[in-house]
Every structure is written in structure tokens, then in C-alpha cells.
C-alpha positions as CSV (number, residue, x, y, z in Angstrom):
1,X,-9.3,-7.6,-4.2
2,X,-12.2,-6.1,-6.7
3,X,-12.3,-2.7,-5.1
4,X,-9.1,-1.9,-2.9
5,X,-5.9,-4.1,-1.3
6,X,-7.4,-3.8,2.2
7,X,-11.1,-4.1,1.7
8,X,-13.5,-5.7,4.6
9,X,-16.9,-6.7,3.9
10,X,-19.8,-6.4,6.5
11,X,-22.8,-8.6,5.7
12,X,-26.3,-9.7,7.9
13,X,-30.0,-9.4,7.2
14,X,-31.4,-6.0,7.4
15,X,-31.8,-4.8,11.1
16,X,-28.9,-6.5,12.4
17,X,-26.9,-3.5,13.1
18,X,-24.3,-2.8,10.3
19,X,-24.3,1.2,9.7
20,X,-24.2,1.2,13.7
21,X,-21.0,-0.9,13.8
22,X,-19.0,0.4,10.6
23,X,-19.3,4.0,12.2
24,X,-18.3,2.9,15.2
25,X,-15.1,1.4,14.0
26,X,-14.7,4.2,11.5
27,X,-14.6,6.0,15.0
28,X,-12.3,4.0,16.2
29,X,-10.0,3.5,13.6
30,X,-9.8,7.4,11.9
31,X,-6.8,8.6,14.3
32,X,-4.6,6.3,12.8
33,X,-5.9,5.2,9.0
34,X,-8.5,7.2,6.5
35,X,-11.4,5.0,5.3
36,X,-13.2,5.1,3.0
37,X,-17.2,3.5,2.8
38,X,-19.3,1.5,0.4
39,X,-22.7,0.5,0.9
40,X,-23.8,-1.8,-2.2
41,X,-27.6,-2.3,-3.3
42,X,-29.1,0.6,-1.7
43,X,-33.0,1.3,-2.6
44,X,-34.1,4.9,-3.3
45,X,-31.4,6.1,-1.3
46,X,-30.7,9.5,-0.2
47,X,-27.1,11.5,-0.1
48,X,-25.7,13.1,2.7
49,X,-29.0,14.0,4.4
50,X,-28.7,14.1,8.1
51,X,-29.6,10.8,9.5
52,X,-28.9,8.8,6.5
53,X,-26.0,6.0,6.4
54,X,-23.8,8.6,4.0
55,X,-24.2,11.2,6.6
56,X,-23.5,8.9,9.4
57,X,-20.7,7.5,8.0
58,X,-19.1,11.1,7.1
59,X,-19.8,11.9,10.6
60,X,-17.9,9.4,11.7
61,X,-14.7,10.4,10.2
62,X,-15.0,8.5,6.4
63,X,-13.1,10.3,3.9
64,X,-14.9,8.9,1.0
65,X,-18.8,7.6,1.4
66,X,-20.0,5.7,-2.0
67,X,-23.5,4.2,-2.0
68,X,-25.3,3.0,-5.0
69,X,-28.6,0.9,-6.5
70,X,-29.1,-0.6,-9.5
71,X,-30.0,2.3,-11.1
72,X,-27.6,4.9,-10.3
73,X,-24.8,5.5,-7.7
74,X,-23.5,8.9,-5.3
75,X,-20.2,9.5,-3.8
76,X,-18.9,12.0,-1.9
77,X,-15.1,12.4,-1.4
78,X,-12.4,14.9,0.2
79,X,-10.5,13.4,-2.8
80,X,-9.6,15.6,-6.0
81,X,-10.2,14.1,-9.0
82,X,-7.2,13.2,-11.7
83,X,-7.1,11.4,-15.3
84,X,-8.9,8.1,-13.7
85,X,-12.2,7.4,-12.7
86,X,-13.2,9.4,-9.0
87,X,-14.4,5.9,-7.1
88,X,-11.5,4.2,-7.9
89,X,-8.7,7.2,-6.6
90,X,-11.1,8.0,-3.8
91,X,-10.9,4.4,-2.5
92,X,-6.9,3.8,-3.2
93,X,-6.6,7.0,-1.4
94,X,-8.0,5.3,1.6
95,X,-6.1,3.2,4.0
96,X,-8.9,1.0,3.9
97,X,-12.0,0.0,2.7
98,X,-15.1,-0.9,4.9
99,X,-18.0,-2.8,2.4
100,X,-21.6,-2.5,3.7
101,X,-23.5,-5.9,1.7
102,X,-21.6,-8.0,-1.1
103,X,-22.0,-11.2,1.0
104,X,-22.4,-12.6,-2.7
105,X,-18.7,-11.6,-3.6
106,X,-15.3,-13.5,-2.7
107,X,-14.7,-10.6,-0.2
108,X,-13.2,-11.2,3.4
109,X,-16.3,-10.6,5.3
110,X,-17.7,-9.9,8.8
111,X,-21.0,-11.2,9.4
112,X,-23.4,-9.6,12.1
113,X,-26.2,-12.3,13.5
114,X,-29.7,-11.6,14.0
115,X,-30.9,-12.1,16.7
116,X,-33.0,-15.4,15.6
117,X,-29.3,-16.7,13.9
118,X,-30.8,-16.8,10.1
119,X,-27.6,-16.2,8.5
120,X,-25.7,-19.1,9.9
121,X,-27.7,-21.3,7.9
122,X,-26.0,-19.8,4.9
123,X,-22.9,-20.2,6.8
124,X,-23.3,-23.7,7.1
125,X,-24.8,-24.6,3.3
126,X,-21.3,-23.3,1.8
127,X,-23.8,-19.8,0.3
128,X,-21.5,-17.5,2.9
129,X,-17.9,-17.4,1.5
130,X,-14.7,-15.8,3.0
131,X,-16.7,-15.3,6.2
132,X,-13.5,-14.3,8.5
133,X,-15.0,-13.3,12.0
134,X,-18.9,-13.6,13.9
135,X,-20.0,-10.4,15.1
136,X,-22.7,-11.5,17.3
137,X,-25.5,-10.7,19.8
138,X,-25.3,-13.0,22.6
139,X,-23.1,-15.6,24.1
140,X,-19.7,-15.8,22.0
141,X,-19.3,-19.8,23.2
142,X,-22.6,-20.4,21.2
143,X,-20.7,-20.5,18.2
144,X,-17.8,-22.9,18.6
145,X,-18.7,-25.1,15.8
146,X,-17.8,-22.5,13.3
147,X,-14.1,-22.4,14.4
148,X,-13.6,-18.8,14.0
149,X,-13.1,-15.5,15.4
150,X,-16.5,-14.2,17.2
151,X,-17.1,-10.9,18.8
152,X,-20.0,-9.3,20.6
153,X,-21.0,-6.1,19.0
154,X,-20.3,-3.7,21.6
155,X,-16.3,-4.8,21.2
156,X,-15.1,-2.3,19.1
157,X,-11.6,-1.8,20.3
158,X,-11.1,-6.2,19.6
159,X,-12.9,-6.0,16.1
160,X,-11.0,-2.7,15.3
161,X,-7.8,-4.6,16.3
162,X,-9.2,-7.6,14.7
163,X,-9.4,-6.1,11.2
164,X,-5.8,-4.6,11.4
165,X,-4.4,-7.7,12.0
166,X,-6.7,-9.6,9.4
167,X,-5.6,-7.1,6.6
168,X,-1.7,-6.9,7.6
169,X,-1.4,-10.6,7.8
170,X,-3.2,-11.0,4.2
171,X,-0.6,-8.0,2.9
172,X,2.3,-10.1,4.4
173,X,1.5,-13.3,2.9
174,X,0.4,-12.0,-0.4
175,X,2.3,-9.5,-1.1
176,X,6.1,-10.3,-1.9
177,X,8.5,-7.6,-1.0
178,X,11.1,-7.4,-3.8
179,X,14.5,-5.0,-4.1
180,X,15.6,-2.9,-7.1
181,X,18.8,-1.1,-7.8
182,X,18.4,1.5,-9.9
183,X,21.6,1.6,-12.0
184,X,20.0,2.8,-14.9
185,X,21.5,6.8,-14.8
186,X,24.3,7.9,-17.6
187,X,26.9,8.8,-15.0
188,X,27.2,12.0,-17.0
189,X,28.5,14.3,-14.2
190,X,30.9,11.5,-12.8
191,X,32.0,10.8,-16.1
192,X,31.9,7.2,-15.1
193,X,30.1,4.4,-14.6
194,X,28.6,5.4,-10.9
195,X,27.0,1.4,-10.7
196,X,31.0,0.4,-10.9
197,X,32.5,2.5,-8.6
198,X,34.0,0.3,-5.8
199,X,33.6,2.3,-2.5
200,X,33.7,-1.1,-0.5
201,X,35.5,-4.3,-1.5
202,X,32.6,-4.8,-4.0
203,X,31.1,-2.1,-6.8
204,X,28.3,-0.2,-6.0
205,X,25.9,-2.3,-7.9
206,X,26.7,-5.8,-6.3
207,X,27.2,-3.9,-2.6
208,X,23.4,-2.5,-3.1
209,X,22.2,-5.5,-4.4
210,X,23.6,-7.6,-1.3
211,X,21.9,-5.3,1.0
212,X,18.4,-5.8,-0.2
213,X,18.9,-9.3,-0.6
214,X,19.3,-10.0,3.4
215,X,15.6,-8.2,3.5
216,X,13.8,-9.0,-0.4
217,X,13.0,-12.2,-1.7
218,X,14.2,-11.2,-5.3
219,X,16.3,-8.8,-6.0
220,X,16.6,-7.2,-9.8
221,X,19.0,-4.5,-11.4
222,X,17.2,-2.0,-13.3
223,X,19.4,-0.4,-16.2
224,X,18.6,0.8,-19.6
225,X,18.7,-2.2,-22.7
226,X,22.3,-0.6,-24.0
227,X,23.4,-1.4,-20.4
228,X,22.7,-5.0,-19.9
229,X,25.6,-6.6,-21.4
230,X,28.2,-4.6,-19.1
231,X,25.8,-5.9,-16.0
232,X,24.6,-9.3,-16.8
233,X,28.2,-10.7,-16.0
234,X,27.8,-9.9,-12.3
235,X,24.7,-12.0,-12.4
236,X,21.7,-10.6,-10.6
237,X,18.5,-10.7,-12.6
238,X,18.2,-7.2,-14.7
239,X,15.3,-5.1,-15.7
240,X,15.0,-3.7,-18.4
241,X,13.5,0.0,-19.1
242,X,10.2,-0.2,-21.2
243,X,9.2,3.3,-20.0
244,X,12.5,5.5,-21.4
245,X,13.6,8.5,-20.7
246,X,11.6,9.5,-17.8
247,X,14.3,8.9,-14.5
248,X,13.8,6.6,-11.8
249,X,9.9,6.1,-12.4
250,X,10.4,4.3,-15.6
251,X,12.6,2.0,-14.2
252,X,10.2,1.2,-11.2
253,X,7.1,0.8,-13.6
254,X,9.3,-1.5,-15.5
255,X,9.3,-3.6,-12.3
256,X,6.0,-3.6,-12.2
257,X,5.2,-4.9,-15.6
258,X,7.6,-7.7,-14.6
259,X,5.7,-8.6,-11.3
260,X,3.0,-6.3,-10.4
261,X,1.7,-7.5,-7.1
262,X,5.2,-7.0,-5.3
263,X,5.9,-4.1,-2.9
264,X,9.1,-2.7,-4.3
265,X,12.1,-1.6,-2.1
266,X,14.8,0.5,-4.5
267,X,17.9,2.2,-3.9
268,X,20.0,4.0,-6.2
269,X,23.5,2.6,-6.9
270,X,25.1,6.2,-5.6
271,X,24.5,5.9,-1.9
272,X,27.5,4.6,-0.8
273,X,26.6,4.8,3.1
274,X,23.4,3.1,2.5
275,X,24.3,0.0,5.5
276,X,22.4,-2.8,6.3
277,X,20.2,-1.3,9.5
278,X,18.8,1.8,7.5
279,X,17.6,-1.1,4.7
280,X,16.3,-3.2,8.1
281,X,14.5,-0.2,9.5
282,X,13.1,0.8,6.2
283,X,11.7,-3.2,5.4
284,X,10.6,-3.8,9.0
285,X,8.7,-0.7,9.7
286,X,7.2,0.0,6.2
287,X,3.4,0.7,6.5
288,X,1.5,-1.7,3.8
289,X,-1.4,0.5,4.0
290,X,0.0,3.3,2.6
291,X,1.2,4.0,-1.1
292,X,5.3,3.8,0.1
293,X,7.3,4.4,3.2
294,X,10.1,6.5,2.6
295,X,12.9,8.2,4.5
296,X,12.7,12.1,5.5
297,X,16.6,13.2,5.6
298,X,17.0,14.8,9.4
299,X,19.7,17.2,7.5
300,X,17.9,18.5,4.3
301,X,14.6,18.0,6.5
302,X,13.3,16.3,2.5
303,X,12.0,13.2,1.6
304,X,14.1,10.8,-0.2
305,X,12.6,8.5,-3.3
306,X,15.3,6.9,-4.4
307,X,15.7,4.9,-1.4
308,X,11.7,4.1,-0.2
309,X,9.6,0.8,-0.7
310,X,6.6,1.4,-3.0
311,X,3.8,-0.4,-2.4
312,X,1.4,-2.1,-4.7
313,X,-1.3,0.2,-5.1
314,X,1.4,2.8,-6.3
315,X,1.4,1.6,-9.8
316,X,-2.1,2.6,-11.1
317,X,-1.2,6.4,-9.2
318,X,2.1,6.2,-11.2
319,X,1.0,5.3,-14.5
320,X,-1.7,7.7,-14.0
321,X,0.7,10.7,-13.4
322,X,3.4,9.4,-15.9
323,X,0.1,9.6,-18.6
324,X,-0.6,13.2,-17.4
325,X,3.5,13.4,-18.0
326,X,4.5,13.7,-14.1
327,X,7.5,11.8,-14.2
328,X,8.6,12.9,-10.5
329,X,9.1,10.1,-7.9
330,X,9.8,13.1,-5.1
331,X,6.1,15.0,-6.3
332,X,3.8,12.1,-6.3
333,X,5.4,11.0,-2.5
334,X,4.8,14.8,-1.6
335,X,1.5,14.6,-2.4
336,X,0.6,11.1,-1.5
337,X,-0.3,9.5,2.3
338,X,3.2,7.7,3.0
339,X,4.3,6.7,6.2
340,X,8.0,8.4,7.1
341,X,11.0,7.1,8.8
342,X,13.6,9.0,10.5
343,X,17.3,7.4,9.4
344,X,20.1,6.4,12.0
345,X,22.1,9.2,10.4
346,X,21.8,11.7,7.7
347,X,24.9,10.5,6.3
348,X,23.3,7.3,4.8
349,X,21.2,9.1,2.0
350,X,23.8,11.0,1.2
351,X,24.5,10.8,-2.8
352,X,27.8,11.1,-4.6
353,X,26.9,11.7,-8.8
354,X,30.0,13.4,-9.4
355,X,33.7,13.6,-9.7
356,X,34.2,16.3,-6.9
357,X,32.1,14.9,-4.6
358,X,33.9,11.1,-4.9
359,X,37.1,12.8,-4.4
360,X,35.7,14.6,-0.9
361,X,34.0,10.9,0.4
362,X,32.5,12.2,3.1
363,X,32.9,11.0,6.5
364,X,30.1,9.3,8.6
């Protein structure tokens, strides 16, 4: 990755049709994802002037156009800019990334053949790298001896489903999914430990955990430092707090420090009607393209973020807010592209942080 998670590189020699395809998937592909556009080593270029591959490419539905040369570089965004720099949150705002040039760069690429087949000579002497598909001009069968994908350029609808699958695959297989119960609160309003209430015939804390372990690969316990002695005995792997004080958020950018490529499911430990099919629905269904996938309560119509997966490309956002000192989980996913699941039943999300509302144990 050098610019974004899902980032797709088209390459060929000049005239072989790259602006015309990249708009036309943009076209394609803008009902259901936002893209964003990067054209790399650009001469004299001009910005946003009818005609012109920004103003193309903006017409085509791109969110975020970026073109540069070597001596200076233009962007135009719908994005607003925060504490980082504007490229970078104008691309991780994007679903995806389409690269006009790099064929230089360890990016997954699409190349386009000319007409006269120049470029597959730097196929074939090892200079083309990460090449993942042939967009080509004539006869697909021409190219069996390159054992890939190959596609004529007028099919849009089979490279558009193409780079979907390409991405999701390489987000599967790269990205681990992980589980985290946050047990970290002071259970001051239930005037006990909430993490070692027993609600079922195991505590909260190893009940939660067991969930997440029939969908994560690893599962951790995140609690503040004064709390790992009382939790280590029940031994599932504990994180630490290295960001204090700040609620749920420190004790998911904890996680990260620990293993920051992972997608990170959490759950609080007070959810005692969190069951095995809401954890199901939320791991199979999570979108990897977006920042999280989170649950929006059919009762209190809100989102929940205590029980969500967060994925990757949420930790720069998260730092970035927690710098500003936006410590709120719920604020960032209001104002973040998530993808949102409808529970079985209201009843799963439902909390209980206190003394009155354990007594009541409401009914599913």
C-alpha cells in the first residue's frame, strides 16, 4: 500500500486509452463506492478545465481528483480538511483509489495494450511488476501465455467486477480480523466489577471473549495496567491502555500499537445479550472498504460503537481526532462512511452499567 488500502494502478503507453477507461469505471462503480483519482507525472497540466483528465474524472463521479508533475501538484476534493495533510484524508476518505501511471511502483496494476502490443515486452523482461489483469484491444485468446485475467476495453461491467473482487480478496488475505473486549471501565455505577458479573454460566469477560473467538483469529482483553493481575488468571491475552483516560478509544488505539494491520472487532463486557449470530452477522457482512461496520439499534434508531469492527485505515483518523482531543468513538462513526447493519433484535445491544438495571435483567 503507498497511497491507500485499496489502490489499483492503470498503466500503458500514451494513447492507449487510460482517462477513457478510469471514467468509465468511476461511472460504473460511484453508486456503490466513492473514488477517489490520481494521475502521477503529468506535464504542464491544467486543473479542472473542461476537457481535461481532472474535469473528466470529476464528471465522472470522483470525489477527490489529485494530479501532479515534478514540479508542483493540484487537488481538488469534496473532503474538509483536519490536522493531517489534505491528499492523504482525501484518499482514505475514498473507498478506493484508481492510479493513472506508476507502472514503476510495486502497485497492483491494470495494464491497457496498444494497439502494436509494446508494453508486453516489459511484461515479459520482468520491468512490469504486480501486473494483475490485460486490458486489451483485440482478441482476448491472444494472450494466453501470460496466464492472467484479460479483458477487452469496452467490458466495463467484468473489469468493474474484476477490481472488487481483486481488492476484497487482497483485504481478506492480508488483513487479519482480531476481537477485543473492552473491560477496561471502573464499574463505578454498578459498584462492581461489570467484566465479573456472571449473567451465563461464565463472567462476562470470558462469555465475550468466547464469542469473538468462533469469528477472530486472536482474541485480546483490553483493561487498564492496575487491572491486569485480577484478569490474567482467566488467561486470554490482555492489552494494556497506553492511551489513558480517554474511554473506549484508548483501549482500541492500544490494539493498534500492538498489531496495526488487523481489522478490530470489540465488544464491551456489559452487553449480556450479545449472542453468537449478531457477532456472525457483524464479521460476515463487515464492509472492508469502509472505516468500520457498526450496528444501528432498530429501538434508539443510534449507532452503537462499542460493539462494531474497525477497520484498518481507522487508526490514522483516530489518532488524528484523539490529537485534536476528540476522544468519541460514537462522533468519529457519525461522521465517517461506515457501512450499517440492522441487528436480529434490539435487545442484543442492550447495556446494563448499573445496579438497578442488573436487578431488572431485561427480557429478550
Amino acid at each position: 500500500m503507498l497511497f491507500h488500502p485499496f489502490e489499483i494502478a492503470f498503466c500503458g503507453y500514451s494513447g492507449s486509452g487510460k482517462t477513457t477507461l478510469v471514467a468509465a469505471l468511476v461511472r460504473s462503480l460511484t453508486e456503490k463506492y466513492t473514488i477517489a483519482y490520481y494521475k502521477h507525472g503529468c506535464h504542464r497540466f491544467d486543473i479542472d478545465r473542461e476537457g481535461k483528465d481532472s474535469w473528466i474524472l470529476r464528471q465522472a463521479g470522483a470525489g477527490t481528483v489529485m494530479i501532479d508533475d515534478p514540479e508542483k501538484q493540484a487537488i481538488i476534493t469534496d473532503h474538509r480538511s483536519g490536522t493531517g495533510r489534505l491528499e492523504h484524508q482525501a484518499f482514505i476518505d475514498s473507498d478506493l483509489l484508481f492510479v493513472e501511471g506508476l507502472k514503476e511502483l510495486p502497485v497492483q496494476k491494470l495494464i491497457l495494450v496498444d494497439s502494436d502490443h509494446r508494453i508486453l515486452e516489459l511484461i515479459r523482461n520482468g520491468t512490469l511488476k504486480s501486473v494483475a489483469a490485460l486490458i486489451v484491444p483485440d482478441d482476448p485468446g491472444y494472450y494466453a501465455e501470460f496466464g492472467m485475467p484479460v479483458y477487452r476495453r469496452d467490458s466495463i461491467h467484468e473489469i468493474a467486477g474484476f477490481i472488487e473482487t481483486l481488492l476484497l480478496e487482497r483485504s481478506s488475505k492480508d488483513v487479519p480480523l482480531f476481537g477485543l473486549v473492552l473491560a477496561g471501565g471502573r464499574s463505578s455505577r454498578m459498584g462492581s466489577d461489570k467484566a465479573l458479573i456472571e449473567y451465563h454460566t461464565a463472567n462476562q469477560l470470558e462469555h465475550t471473549a468466547a464469542l469473538l473467538q468462533k469469528r477472530c483469529s486472536n482474541v485480546f482483553v483490553s483493561c487498564r495496567r492496575e487491572q491486569a493481575d485480577t484478569y490474567a488468571p482467566f488467561g486470554i491475552p490482555l492489552i494494556t491502555d497506553r492511551y489513558l483516560e480517554i474511554g473506549p478509544m484508548g483501549g482500541l488505539l492500544s490494539a493498534w500499537q500492538t498489531n496495526p494491520g488487523a481489522a478490530w472487532v470489540i465488544a464491551a463486557c456489559d452487553m449480556p445479550f450479545l449472542d453468537a449470530e449478531t457477532v456472525r452477522q457483524l464479521c460476515e457482512h463487515r464492509n472492508r472498504l469502509r472505516f468500520a461496520t457498526v450496528f444501528r439499534n432498530p429501538e434508539s434508531k443510534g449507532i452503537e460503537p462499542l460493539f462494531a469492527c474497525y477497520e484498518p485505515k481507522s487508526r490514522t483518523r483516530l489518532f488524528e481526532r484523539h490529537l485534536e482531543g476528540n476522544n468519541s468513538l460514537a462522533s468519529f462513526l457519525k461522521e465517517s462512511r461506515i457501512e450499517e447493519l440492522t441487528p436480529p433484535g434490539g435487545f442484543v445491544l442492550q447495556n446494563i452499567n448499573d445496579a438497578e438495571g442488573r436487578q431488572a435483567q431485561p427480557t429478550r
